[in-house]
N, C-alpha and C positions, 0 to 999 in steps of 0.2 A: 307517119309517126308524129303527132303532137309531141309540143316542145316538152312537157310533162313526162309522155314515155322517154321520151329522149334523155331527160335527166335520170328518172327512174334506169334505164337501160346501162347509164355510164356509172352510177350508185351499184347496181349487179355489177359490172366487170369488176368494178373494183374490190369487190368482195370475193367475186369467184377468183380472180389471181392472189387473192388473199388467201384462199382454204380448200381449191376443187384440185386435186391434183389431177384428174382430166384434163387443165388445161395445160400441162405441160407433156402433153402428146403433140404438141403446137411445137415444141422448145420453146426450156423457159427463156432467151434470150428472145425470140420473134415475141411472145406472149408480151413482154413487158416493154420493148422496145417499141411496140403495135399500138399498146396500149397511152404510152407516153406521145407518141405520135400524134393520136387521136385528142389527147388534151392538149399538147400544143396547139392543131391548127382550132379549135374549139379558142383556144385563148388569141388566136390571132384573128379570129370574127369576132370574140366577145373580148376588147380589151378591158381588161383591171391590171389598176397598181396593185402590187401586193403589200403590203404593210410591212413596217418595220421590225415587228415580230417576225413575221414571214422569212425577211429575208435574213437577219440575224440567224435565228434558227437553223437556216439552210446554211448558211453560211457558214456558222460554229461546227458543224459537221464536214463543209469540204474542206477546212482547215486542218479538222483531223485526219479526212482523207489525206490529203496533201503530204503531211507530218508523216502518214504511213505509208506512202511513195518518196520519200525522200529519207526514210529509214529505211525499208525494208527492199527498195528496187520494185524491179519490172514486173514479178513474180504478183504484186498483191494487186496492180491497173486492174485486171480482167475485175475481180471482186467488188473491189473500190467503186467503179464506176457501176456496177450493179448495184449497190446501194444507193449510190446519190441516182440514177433513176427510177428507182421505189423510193427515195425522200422525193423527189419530185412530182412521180406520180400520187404520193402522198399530200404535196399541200397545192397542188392543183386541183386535186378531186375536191377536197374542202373549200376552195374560192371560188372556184368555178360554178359547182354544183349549187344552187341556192337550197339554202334549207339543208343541207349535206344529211346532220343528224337523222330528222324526220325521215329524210327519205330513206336511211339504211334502216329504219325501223320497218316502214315500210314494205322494202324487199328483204327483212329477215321474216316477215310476218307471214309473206307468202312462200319464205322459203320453209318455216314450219311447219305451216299446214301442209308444204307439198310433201313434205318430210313422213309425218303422221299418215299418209294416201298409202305410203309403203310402207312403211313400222308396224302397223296396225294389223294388215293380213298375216305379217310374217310373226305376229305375236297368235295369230290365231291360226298358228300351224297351216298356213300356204307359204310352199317352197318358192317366194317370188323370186329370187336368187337363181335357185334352177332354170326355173320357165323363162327368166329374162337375159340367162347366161349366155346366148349367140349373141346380144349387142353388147356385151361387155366391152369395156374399153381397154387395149393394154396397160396394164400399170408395171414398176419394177416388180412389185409384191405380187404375185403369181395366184396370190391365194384371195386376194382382193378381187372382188364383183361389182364393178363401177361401172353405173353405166350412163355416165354424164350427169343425170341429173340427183342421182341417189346413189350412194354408196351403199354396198350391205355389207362390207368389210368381209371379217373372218367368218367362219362358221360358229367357233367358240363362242362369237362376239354379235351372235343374230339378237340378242335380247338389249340391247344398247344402241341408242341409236347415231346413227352420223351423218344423217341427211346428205349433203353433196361432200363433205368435207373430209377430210383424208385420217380423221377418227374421233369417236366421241367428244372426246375432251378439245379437240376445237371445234365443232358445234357448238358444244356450251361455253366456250370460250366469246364466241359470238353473238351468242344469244344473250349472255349477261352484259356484254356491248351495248345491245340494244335496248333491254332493261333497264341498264344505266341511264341511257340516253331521254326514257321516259320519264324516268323518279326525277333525273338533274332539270328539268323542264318544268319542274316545279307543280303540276299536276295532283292533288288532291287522291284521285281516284285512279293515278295512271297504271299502278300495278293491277287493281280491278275492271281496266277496262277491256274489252275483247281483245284487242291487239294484246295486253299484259298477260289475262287468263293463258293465252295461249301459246304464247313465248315461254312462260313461267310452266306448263305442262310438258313443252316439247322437251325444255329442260329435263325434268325428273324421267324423262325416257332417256337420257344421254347416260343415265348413270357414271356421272364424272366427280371424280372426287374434290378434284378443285373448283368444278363449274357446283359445288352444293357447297364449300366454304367460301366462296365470292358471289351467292345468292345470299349467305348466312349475314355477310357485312353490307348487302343491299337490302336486306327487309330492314337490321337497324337504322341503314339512311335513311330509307323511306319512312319511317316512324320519327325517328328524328327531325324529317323534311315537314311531318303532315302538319296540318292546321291547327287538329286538337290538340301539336307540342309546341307550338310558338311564345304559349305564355312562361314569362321565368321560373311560378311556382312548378308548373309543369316538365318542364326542358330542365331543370337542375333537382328534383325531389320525384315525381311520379315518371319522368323519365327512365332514369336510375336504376329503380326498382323494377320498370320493365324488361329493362336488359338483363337485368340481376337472370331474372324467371324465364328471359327469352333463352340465353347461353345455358343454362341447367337445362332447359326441355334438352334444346339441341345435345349438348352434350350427351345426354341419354341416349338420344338418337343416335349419336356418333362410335356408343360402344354397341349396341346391339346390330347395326348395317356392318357387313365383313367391308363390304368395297369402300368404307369411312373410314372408321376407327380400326379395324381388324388391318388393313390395307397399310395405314399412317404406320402402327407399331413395329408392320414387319417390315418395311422401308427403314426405319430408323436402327431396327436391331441388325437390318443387314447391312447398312452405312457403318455403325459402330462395328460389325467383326470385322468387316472390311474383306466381304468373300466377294467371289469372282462376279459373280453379278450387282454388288454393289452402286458400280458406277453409271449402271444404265437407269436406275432406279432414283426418282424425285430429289430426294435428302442426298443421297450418295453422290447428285450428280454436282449438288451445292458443294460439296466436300473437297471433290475430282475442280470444279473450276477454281473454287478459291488460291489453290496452289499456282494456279496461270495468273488470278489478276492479282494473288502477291510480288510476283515476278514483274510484273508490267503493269501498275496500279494505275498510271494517271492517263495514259491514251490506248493502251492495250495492244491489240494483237493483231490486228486491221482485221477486216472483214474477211477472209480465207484462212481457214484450218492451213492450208499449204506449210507458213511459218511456224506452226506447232508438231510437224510431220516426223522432224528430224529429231524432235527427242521423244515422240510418244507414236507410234507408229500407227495404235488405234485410235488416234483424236478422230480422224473422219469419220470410221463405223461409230462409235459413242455418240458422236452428234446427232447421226444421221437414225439411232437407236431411241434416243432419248433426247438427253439435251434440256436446259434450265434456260426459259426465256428473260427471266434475271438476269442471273452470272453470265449468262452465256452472250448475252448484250456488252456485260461489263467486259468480260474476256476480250470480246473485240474492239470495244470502244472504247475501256477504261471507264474511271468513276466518271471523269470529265462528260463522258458522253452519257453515261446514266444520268447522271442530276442537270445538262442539259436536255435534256426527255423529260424528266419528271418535271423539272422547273417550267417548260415552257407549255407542260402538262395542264399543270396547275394552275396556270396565267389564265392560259386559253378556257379552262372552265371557269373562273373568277368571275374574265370579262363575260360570258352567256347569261352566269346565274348572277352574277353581286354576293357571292355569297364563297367564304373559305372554308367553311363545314364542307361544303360540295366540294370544294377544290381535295379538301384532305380526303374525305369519304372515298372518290375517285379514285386517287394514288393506290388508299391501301387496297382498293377490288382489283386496278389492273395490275397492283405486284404480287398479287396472291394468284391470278389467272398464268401472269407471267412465268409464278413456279412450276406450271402444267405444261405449258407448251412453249412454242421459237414463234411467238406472235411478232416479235420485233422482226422476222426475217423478212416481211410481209406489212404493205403501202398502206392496209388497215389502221393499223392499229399507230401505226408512225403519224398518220393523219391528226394523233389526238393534239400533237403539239399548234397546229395551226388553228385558230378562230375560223371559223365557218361563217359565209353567211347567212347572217338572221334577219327574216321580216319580221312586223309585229306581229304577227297570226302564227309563227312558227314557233313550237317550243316556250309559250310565254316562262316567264321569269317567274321565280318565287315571288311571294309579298316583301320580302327583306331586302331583294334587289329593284322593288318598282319604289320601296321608300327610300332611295337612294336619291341624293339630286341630281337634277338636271345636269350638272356639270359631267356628273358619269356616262351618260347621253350622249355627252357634245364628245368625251373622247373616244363613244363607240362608234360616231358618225364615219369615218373612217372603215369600217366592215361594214357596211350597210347597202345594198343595192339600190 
């Protein structure tokens, strides 16, 4: 295995203990414990300091751990420490990995097309589910057809796709990950290029409601990022106007597609009566958390339902039903721990691009992804808070960040391999 697969390879695990629920027929404790394993001794052949962001980062989170063993007892250890080994495995993969971004572009690119090898028959009425149903993998969901490398989920749900990942709406959750990762890279034509066409297609077969309103705010970045918007007359007057004309089309769109607009209304009118299905539902579930992190705003709840057990008895099923990767963040970390994510979010895209358009652009696609799914439960998406290392061939910088001076250089030297 060239040292290239080899990165490549460690980019996949970390994506598949991110979204394959296949891998926890392993148990997820060996899956993540295995996995942290293998980046340590990786980091004891390849020594790096980690940077002061790095460990602040980490750090600002075992404090809150700490805080939530020394509040709550013995009861929240087990949890606790599973997070701080996905934050670990999280900003290992990014230092370690050179190039981190690119290469999850990458291996999301091949995991689309591998995606599409099966979607595509099963669109054109082959029962591949049936005919592939003796290597199916156990899952708890009985009704699920996984067979490692492709999930075909429910039956209801054969016209949606979910590549490996444990349902639509995280595929496209991932996918726009990676999307992200091309437009922030500051690329002209990055959404046009073969690896975008085909991320951006795999997408509209997820049919996900949030993975098509967090493409909605990455076409305005990308338009906002291109070349033809760099001038002022442009970027504050013909800009403008575009978004004016872009969110009308869209909106359009949004009332005639049932799983867009028809879907948002009935989420909301069912949050507002407050019926029994409410709280497994998007909006509902926003509702259902706010009541926990007004209770417990500033550090929240530690990472285990366990301490919410004794006054709501279905907090586990609800979670494990639905669940708000926002609130549900906040619920257990408090606001402290959200705006240390988002701030060190934001830092970490600054330093790549030079540029806080990109930084804010960022924020609002992953808290709109966030509304969809528990991206935070998972070494992914936690990974954003940490700088990656960049060569110069990797991801170059917009023009806004290369006319930055030198001195912005000398304090990236410090991430640099």
């Amino acid at each position: 295995m060239t040292i290239n697969r080899f990165y490549l390879f460690l980019t996949f695990l970390v994506i598949a203990i991110s979204g394959n629920p296949a891998m926890n027929v392993l148990g997820k404790e060996t899956v993540y414990i295995g996995t942290l394993v293998i980046f340590m001794v990786l980091w004891w052949f390849k020594p790096l300091k980690l940077s002061r962001q790095d460990e602040l980062a980490f750090g600002l989170f075992a404090l809150i751990v700490l805080t939530h063993v020394l509040s709550f007892g013995s009861l929240v250890i087990a949890a606790s420490l599973g997070f701080l080994i996905k934050l670990g495995i999280a900003l290992l993969a990014a230092r370690l990995i050179p190039e981190f971004p690119r290469r999850y572009v990458s291996v999301m690119y091949v995991l689309a097309c591998l995606s599409l090898v099966f979607y595509i028959p099963v669109q054109l009425g082959i029962d591949l589910a049936g005919i592939l149903s003796p290597i199916r993998i156990p899952l708890a969901n009985i009704e699920v057809i996984h067979i490692g490398i492709h999930n075909f989920h429910v039956p209801d749900e054969s016209g949606r796709n979910c590549g490996m990942f444990w349902e639509p709406g995280a595929f496209a959750g991932y996918l726009i990950l990676a999307l992200f990762f091309l437009v922030r890279g500051g690329q002209n034509k990055a959404m046009l290029s073969k690896q975008g066409l085909v991320l951006i297609a795999t997408l509209l077969t997820t049919q996900s409601t949030t993975g098509y309103l967090a493409f909605m705010v990455l076409v305005v970045f990308y338009a906002f990022n291109a070349g033809w918007a760099r001038s002022v007359a442009v970027k504050w007057v013909v800009f403008p106007l575009f978004l004016v004309l872009f969110m009308s089309v869209e909106l359009a769109i949004f009332s005639q597609v049932s799983f867009l607009g028809e879907k948002i209304n009935a989420q909301i009118e069912s949050a507002v009566a407050r019926d029994d299905t409410s709280r497994i539902n998007r909006v509902g579930n926003i509702l259902y958390d706010l009541k926990w992190i007004a209770d417990k705003p500033v550090l929240g709840w530690s990472a285990t339902p366990e301490m919410r057990l004794s006054i709501d008895a279905e907090v586990a099923d609800l979670i494990a039903g639905q669940g708000n990767g926002l609130t549900g963040f906040t619920v257990r970390f408090g606001l402290v721990g959200l705006f240390i994510f988002i701030g060190f979010f934001a830092n970490s895209t600054r330093r790549i691009t030079g540029s806080m358009s990109a930084s804010l652009f960022g924020i609002v696609i992953v808290c709109v992804l966030l509304n969809g799914e528990q991206f935070m439960n998972f070494p992914m998406f936690l990974s954003l808070m940490f700088v990656p290392q960049i060569k110069s061939k990797s991801l170059p910088v917009s023009p806004v960040a290369v006319s930055r001076k030198s001195s912005f250089v000398g304090r990236r030297s410090g991430y640099r391999t």
